[in-house]
ZAMARGU-4260 file (C-alpha; in steps of 0.2 Angstrom, whole numbers, plus 5000, padded with zeros to 4 digits):
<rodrens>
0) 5209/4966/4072 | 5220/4949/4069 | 5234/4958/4077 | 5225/4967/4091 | 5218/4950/4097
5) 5236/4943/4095 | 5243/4957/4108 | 5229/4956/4119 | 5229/4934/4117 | 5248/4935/4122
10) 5246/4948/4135 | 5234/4937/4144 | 5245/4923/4142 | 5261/4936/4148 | 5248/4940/4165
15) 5245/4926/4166 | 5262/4918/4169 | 5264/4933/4179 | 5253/4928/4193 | 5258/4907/4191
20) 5276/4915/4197 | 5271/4926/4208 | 5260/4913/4215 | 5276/4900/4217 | 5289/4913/4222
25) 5291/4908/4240 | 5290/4923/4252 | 5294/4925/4271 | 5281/4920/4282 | 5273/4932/4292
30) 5264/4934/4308 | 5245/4927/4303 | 5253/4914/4292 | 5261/4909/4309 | 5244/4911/4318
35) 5235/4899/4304 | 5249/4884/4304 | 5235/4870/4307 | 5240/4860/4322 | 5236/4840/4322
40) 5237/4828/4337 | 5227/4815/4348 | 5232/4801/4334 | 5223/4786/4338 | 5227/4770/4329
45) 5213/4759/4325 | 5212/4740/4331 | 5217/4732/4318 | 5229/4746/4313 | 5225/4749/4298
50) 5218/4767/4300 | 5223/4784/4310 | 5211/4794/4318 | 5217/4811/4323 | 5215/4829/4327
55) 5216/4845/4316 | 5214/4860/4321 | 5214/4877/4311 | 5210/4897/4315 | 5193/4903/4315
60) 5198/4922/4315 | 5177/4925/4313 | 5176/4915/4329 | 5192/4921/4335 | 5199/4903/4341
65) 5206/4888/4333 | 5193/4876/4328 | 5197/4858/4330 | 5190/4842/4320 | 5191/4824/4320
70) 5198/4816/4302 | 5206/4800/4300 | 5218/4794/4287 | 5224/4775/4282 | 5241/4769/4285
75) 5243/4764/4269 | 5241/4782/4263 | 5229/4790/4251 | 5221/4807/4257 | 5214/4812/4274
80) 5194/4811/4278 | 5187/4825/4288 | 5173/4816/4301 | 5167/4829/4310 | 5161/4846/4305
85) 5154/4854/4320 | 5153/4873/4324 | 5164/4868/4339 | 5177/4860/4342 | 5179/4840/4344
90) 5189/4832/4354 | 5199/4815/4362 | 5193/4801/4347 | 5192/4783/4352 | 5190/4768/4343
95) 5178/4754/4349 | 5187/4739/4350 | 5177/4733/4333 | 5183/4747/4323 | 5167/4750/4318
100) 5161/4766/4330 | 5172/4782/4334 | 5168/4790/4350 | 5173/4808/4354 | 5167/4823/4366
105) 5159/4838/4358 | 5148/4853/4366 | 5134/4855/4352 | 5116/4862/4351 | 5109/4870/4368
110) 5121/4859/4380 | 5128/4866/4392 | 5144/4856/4394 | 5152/4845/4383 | 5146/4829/4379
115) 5152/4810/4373 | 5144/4805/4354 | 5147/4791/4344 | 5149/4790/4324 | 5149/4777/4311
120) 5166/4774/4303 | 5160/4773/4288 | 5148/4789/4287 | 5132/4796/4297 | 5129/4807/4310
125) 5133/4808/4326 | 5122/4803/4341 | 5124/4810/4357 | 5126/4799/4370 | 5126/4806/4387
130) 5116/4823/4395 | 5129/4824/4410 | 5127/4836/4422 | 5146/4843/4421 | 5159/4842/4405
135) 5164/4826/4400 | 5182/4820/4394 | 5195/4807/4394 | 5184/4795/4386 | 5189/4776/4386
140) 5177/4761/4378 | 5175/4745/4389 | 5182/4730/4382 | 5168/4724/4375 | 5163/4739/4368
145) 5145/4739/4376 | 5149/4755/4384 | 5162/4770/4390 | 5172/4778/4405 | 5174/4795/4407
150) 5181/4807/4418 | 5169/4822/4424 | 5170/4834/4439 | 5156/4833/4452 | 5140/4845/4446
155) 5134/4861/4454 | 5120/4859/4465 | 5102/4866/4464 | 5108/4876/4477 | 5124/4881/4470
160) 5114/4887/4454 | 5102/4896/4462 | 5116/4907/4470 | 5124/4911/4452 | 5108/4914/4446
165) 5105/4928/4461 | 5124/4933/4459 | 5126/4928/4476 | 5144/4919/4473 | 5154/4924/4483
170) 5167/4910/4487 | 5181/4900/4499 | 5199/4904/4490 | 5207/4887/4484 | 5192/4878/4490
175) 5180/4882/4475 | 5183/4865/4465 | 5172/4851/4463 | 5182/4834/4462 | 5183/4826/4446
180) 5176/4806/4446 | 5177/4793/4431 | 5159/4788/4427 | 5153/4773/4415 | 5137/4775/4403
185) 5131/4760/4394 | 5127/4762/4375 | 5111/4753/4374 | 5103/4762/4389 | 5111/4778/4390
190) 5112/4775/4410 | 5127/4782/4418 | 5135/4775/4432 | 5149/4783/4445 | 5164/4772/4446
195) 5175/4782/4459 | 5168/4794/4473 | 5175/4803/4486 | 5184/4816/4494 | 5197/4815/4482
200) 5200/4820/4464 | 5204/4806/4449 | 5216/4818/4437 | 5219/4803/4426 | 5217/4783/4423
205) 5216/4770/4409 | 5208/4753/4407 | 5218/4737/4405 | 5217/4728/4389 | 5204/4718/4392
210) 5194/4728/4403 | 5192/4721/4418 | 5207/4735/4430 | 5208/4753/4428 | 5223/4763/4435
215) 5220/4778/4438 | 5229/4794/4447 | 5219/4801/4464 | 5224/4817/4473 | 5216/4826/4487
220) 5209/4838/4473 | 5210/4842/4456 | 5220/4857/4458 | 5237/4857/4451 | 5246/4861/4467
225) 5239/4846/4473 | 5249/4837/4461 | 5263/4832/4472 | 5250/4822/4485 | 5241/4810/4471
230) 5246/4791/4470 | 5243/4780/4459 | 5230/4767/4462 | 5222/4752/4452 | 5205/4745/4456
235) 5192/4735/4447 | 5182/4742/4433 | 5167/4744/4442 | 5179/4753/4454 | 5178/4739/4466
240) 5192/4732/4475 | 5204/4748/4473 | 5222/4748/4481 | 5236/4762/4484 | 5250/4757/4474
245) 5262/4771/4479 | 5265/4785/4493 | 5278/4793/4492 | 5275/4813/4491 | 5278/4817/4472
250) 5269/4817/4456 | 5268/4801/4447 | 5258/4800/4428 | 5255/4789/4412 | 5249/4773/4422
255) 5245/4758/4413 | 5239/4741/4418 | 5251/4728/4408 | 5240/4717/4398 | 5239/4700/4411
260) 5234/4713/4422 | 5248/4707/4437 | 5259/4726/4434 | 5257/4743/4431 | 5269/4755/4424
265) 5269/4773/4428 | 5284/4789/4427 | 5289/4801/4439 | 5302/4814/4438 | 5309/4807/4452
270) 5325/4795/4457 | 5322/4777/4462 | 5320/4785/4479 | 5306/4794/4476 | 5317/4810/4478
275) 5308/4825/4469 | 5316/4835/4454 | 5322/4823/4442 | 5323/4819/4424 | 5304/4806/4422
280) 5309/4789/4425 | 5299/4775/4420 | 5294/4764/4434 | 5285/4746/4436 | 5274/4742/4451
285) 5265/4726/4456 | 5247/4727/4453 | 5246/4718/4471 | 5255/4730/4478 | 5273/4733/4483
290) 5291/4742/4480 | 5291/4749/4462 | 5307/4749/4452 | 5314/4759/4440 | 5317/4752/4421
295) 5321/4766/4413 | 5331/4783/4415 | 5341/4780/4432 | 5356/4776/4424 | 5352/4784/4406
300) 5354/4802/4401 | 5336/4801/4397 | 5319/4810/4403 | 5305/4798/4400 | 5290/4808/4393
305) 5275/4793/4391 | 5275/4774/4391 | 5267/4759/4384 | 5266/4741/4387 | 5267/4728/4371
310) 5254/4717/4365 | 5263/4703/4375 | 5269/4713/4390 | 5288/4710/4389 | 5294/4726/4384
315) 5290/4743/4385 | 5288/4755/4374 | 5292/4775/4380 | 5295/4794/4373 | 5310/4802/4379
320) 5317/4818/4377 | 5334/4820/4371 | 5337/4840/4371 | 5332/4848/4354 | 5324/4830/4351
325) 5312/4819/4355 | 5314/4799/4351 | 5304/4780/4352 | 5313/4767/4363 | 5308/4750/4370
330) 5316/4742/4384 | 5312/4724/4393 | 5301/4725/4407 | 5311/4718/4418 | 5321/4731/4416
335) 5338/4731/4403 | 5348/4742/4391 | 5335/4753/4381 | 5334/4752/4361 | 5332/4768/4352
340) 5317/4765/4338 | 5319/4782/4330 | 5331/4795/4327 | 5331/4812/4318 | 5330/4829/4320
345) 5313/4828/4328 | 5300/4829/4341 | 5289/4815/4343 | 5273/4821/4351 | 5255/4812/4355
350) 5259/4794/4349 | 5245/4778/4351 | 5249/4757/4348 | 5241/4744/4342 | 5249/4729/4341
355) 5264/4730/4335 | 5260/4748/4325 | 5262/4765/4331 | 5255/4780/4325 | 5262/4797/4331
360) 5265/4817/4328 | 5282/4820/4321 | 5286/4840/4320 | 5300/4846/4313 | 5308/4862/4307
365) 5295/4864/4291 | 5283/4852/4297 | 5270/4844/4310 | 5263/4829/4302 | 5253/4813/4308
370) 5266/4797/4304 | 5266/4778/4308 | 5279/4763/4309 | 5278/4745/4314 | 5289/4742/4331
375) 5303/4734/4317 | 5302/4747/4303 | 5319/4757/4301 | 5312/4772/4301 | 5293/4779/4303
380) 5281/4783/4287 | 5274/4801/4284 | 5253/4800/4282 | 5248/4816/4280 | 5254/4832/4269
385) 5246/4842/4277 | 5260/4858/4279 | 5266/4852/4261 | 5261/4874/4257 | 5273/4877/4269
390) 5289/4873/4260 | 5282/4881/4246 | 5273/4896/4250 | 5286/4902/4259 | 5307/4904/4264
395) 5312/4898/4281 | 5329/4902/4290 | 5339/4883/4289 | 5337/4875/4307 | 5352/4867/4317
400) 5358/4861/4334 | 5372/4870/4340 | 5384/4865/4356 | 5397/4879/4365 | 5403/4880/4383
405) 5396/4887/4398 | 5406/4898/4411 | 5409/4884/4421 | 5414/4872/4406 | 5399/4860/4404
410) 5393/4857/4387 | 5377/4867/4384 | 5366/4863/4366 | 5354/4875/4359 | 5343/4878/4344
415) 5348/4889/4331 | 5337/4896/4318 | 5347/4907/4301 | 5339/4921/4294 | 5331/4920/4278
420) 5345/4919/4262 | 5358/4920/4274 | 5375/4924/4270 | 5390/4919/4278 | 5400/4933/4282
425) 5387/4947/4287 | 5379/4949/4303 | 5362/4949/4309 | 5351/4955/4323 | 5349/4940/4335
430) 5335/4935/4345 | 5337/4926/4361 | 5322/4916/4367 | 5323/4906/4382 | 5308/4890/4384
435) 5297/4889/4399 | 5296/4876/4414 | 5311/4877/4416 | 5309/4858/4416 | 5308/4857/4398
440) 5318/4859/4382 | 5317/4868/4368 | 5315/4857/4350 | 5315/4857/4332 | 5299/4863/4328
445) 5293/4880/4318 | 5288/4889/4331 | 5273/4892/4340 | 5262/4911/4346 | 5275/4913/4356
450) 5291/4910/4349 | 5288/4915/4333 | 5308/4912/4327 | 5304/4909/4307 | 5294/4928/4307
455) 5309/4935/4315 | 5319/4926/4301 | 5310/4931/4288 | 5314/4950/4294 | 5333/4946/4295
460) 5333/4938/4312 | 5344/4926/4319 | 5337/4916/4333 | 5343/4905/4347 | 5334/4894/4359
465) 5345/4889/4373 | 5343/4873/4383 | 5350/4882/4397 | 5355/4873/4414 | 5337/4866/4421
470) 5334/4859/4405 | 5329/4842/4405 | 5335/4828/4392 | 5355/4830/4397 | 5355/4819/4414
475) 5350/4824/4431 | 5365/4835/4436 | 5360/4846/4421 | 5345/4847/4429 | 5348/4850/4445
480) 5360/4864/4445 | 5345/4876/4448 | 5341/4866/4465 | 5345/4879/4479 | 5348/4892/4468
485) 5338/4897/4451 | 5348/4909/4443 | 5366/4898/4447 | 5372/4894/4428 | 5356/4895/4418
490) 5358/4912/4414 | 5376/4911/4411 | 5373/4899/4399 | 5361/4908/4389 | 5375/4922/4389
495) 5389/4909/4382 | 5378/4904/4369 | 5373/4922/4362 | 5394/4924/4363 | 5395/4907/4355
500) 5385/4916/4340 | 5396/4932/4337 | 5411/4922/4338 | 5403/4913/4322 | 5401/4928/4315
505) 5383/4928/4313 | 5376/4937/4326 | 5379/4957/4327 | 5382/4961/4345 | 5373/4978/4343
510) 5359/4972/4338 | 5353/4959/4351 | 5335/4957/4361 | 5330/4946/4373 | 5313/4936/4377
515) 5303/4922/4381 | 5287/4917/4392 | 5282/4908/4408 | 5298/4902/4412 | 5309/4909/4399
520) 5298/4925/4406 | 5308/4921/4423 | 5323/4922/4414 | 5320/4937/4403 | 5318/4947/4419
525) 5335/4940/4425 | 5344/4945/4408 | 5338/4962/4409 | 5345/4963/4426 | 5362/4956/4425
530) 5366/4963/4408 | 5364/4979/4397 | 5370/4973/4380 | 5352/4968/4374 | 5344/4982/4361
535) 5325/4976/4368 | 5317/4963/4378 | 5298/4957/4378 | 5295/4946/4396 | 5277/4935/4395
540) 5269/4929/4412 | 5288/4932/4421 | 5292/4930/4439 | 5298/4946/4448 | 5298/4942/4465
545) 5299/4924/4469 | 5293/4926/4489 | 5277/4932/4483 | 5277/4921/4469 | 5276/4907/4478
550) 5261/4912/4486 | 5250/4918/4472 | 5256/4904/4458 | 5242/4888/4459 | 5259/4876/4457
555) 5273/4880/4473 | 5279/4858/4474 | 5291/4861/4460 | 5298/4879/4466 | 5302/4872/4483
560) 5320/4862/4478 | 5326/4879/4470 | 5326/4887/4487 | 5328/4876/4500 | 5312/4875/4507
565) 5297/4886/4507 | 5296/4906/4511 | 5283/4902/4525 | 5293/4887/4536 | 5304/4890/4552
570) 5320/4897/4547 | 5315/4902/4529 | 5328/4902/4516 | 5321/4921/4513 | 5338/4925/4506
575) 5338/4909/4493 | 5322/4919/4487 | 5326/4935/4488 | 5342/4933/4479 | 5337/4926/4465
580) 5322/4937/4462 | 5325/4948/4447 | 5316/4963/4458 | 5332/4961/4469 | 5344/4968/4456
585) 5331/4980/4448 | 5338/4996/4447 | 5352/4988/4435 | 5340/4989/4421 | 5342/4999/4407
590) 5336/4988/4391 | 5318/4992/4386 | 5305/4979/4389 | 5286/4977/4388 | 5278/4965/4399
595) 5264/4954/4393 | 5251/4944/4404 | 5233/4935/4405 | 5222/4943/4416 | 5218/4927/4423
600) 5233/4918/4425 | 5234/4905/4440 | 5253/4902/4435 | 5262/4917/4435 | 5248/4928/4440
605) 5247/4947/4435 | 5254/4954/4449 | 5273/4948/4445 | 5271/4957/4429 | 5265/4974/4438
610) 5280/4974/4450 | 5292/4971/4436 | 5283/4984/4425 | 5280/4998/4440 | 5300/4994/4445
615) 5305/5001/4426 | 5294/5015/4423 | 5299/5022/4439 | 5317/5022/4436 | 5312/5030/4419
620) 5316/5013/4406 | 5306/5013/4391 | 5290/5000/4396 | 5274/4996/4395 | 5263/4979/4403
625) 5249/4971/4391 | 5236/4963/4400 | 5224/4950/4388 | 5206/4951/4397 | 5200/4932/4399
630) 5216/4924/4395 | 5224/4910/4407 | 5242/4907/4407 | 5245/4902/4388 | 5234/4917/4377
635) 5220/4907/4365 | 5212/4921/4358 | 5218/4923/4339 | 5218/4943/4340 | 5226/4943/4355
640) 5239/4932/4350 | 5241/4944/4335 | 5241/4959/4347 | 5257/4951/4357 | 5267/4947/4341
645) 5263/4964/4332 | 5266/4974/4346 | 5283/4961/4352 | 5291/4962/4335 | 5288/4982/4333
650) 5295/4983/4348 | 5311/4977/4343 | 5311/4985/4327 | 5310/5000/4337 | 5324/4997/4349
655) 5337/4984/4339 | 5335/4988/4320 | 5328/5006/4320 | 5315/5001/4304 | 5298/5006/4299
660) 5286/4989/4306 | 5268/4991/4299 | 5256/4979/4312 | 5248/4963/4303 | 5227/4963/4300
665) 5217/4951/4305 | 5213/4941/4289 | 5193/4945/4287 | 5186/4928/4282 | 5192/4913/4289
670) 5207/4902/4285 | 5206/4889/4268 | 5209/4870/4274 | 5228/4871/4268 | 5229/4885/4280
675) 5230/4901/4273 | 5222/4917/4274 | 5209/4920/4261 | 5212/4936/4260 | 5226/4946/4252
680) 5233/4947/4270 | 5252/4947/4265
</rodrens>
């Protein structure tokens, strides 16, 4: 009996220390360990900087969303405090200027829309504050923290409501808005107030330090087309007193009253000329009125994302995107050399100050953490381990910025992502997946639903992610090569850089697909066009025809530089359109493609896709088009979002690499805090 107790004793022991290893062996990450990487952001620095309030948000696959939450977490370390515990979501937290109160917008119980609430710091519950007839957001605290601003679109009227209720909605295209007002509500009283009013839409604004100005942005509506005809006003708090500080014809964001009130700062992505299509440049304006001037980014190869002033208004504090990174500079407000704060391979995201500490989102290639620094500090100090599992749980394919040259000789940069064990010497399918915008660049990061680059390099994949000409972050000429003509060098590019990665011996020519979304959509339907050496290509929400385009998209300001003009004006550049239409050059496609799309996207609206798709079958190239019911321009839904990568990935699996692919599950309960799956969902 001793000995069979000793064998079973020590086979326990042996199963045991089975499972620990099998439970510490890292493994590749897979496509709902993607979907349930938490995502944090909004950090908001308390007033006497000394705690972070932020956002986490994590995958409710029985609610079939991401949930989102308020917690907060000290500067000086220690473990993170969940706040708020709702079934749904929370949102924008704000400190009172005591410290004492949190406020944030929530949609709980039987409202219809959400609503502001206020929480003890240090425990309770929440106490709703308003009962607004429309949703509220953008919440801001007055400076004596007796009450709040918030933004809030005009309410349906009984009338209005009586139609939905009948079903008798029908309505007047582009006209079906309500304009959106900042509003004050005093704390004692619960009584609301209207601020602004108007025919005219206030898309955003902030208060001054010490509450007596607000700037704001005001366009002719809130839709986004309307973008290009806002200006940026300041007025006084009680919204008296407002004066027009700019009027130029392009978009301006990020305004900000200094703190003795007499300037206000703002960014465009314009030149000092207020030409359009430009890297963001940070500009100052009298609060009285008069010229603005640029501080930062005419002269830098810089594009200034966001912008705050200092406690003592002197300097300036600013985001700007660097290519594959983003960094923290300062720069006097008078204008002067700018000082790099920060440096690494990084993105800086949503950042607050207080005083002289920041606190900000740092993501990287294994990691999207809330971090702080003082305005002297060296380097920034991590607050939360959150994505800690990551590194552990799983393997990752190394991450790295590479450089080659385009067709024409400029210096072109990309991301490039190794498959997982990589070994010099042997060659690997490539993935080629282009970023949206185009005004944008693509970062070090881990991926997202729709560039799902560490899957792929779990699967043997190499990945590259070129900041193809267009991009911003490498100086307005980089930029502006796709003014007059989209498809001039930016698909070239993306072609020297996939040459760039056989030449290193890591990419096998034979085995190469091809996609992206939104703008990287756009220029998957170009490469499919221009070239045949892709395997496989998957196109998201990509333009086919860019003459109808224009006309469906609920955004044309931005397109116009590419061509010339519009397709509707005297003497229309049709041919600027036409010829860089992917449909134009259709009947070169041979690569495989599936199409993917929202049903309701305002963007890059359905149509586009159908052309595209409709174009290919008829010519009798492997396709298919997936519409998502309900979804806008970017999917939210979680099973859609696992539809798109099973079906994408099995698609090049299919095509590229001839191997089996067995589709990903839904897990069946929802995701644990550290965010994985509590199933066995491998």
């Amino acid at each position: 009996m001793r000995s069979a107790h000793r064998i079973i004793v020590v086979l326990a022991v042996l199963i045991a220390a089975g499972i620990a290893v099998r439970a510490q062996s890292p493994r590749p990450m897979g496509i709902v360990d993607l979907l349930n990487l938490p995502r944090l952001g909004d950090p908001e620095i308390s007033p006497d900087g000394r705690t972070v309030l932020f956002t986490r948000g994590d995958a409710d696959w029985k609610a079939d969303r991401r949930v989102t939450h308020v917690w907060r977490v000290s500067t000086d370390g220690g473990q993170p405090l969940q706040l708020t515990f709702g079934t749904e979501s929370e949102s924008s937290p704000r400190w009172a200027p005591d410290g004492k109160t949190i406020a944030f917008t929530a949609k709980r119980g039987d409202n219809e829309f959400a609503q502001l609430y206020l929480l003890p710091i240090d425990g309770g519950e929440a106490r709703q504050l308003t009962t607004h007839a429309s949703a509220v957001s953008d919440v801001r605290w007055s400076g004596d923290g007796t009450a709040l601003y918030f933004s809030a679109p005009e309410p349906k009227t009984a009338d209005e409501r009586t139609r939905d209720k009948a079903k008798d909605d029908a309505y007047s295209y582009d006209e079906n808005y309500k304009q959106t007002q900042i509003w004050k509500v005093t704390i004692a009283t619960k009584e609301e107030s209207r601020i602004t009013g108007g025919d005219f839409s206030v898309t955003s604004y902030e208060l001054s330090d010490d509450g007596k100005k607000i700037a704001y942005h005001r366009a002719p509506t809130p839709l986004l087309g309307s973008s290009a005809d806002g200006e940026v006003w300041i007025a006084n708090a009680d919204g008296s007193g407002a004066v027009r500080l700019t009027n130029n014809g392009v978009p301006e964001t990020n305004a900000r009253v200094s703190p003795d009130d007499s300037r206000v700062l703002f960014i465009s992505q314009a030149n000092a000329r207020f030409d359009t299509y430009y890297n963001g440049r940070l500009f100052v304006v009298p609060a009285a009125g008069g010229p603005a001037r640029v501080v930062a980014g005419e002269t830098e190869s810089l594009d200034v994302d966001r912008a705050s002033w200092s406690k003592d208004g002197k300097s300036i504090y600013f985001l700007a995107n660097l290519g594959v990174h983003e960094e923290i500079f300062s720069v006097p407000a008078e204008g002067g050399k700018p000082t790099q704060l920060t440096d690494g391979r990084q993105n800086i995201g949503a950042w607050s100050l207080a005083g002289d500490r920041l606190a900000m989102t740092i993501s990287d290639s294994t990691s999207d953490e809330i971090w702080t620094m003082r305005v002297g500090d060296q380097k920034p100090s991590r607050l939360t381990h959150v994505f800690d599992y990551v590194t552990r749980d799983f393997k990752l394919g190394k991450q790295e910025a590479i450089q080659w040259k385009g067709a024409d000789g400029m210096t072109v940069e990309g991301v490039l992502t190794y498959p997982v064990d990589y070994q010099a010497g042997r060659r690997y399918p490539l993935a080629v997946m282009t970023h949206g915008g185009p005004q944008a660049a693509d970062k070090y990061s881990l991926g997202s639903t729709n560039y799902e680059f560490q899957v792929l390099a779990g699967k043997g994949y190499a990945t590259l992610q070129p900041n193809y000409r267009g991009s911003t972050g490498y100086g307005d000429a980089f930029l502006r090569d796709m003014v007059g003509h989209y498809f001039q060098n930016a698909h070239l590019d993306v072609m020297t850089g996939v040459d760039e990665v056989i030449r290193r011996g890591i990419a096998d020519p034979d085995r190469m697909v091809k996609m992206g979304w939104s703008g990287g959509g756009h220029m998957t339907n170009k490469i499919i066009t221009f070239t045949d050496r892709f395997k496989a290509a998957s196109s998201g929400a990509g333009a086919a025809n860019w003459t109808s385009m224009y006309a469906q998209s609920d955004i044309r300001f931005m397109r116009t530089p590419w061509f010339g003009g519009t397709p509707w004006q005297k003497n229309a550049p049709i041919e600027a359109y036409w010829n860089n239409s992917p449909l134009k050059d259709i009947a070169n496609v041979k690569t495989p493609t599936i199409f993917f799309v929202g049903e309701r996207d305002p963007r890059v609206p359905m149509p586009q896709s159908i052309e595209m798709h409709r174009a290919l079958k008829s010519n009798g190239v492997p396709t298919h088009l997936y519409v998502a019911p309900r979804e806008p321009h970017v999917w939210a839904e979680l099973r859609h979002q696992l539809f798109k990568l099973n079906t994408e990935i099995a698609w090049f699996e299919q095509y590229a690499t001839k191997r089996p692919f067995t589709p990903e599950k839904a897990p069946a309960e929802e995701s644990n805090k550290d965010g994985r799956p509590t199933t066995d969902q491998p």
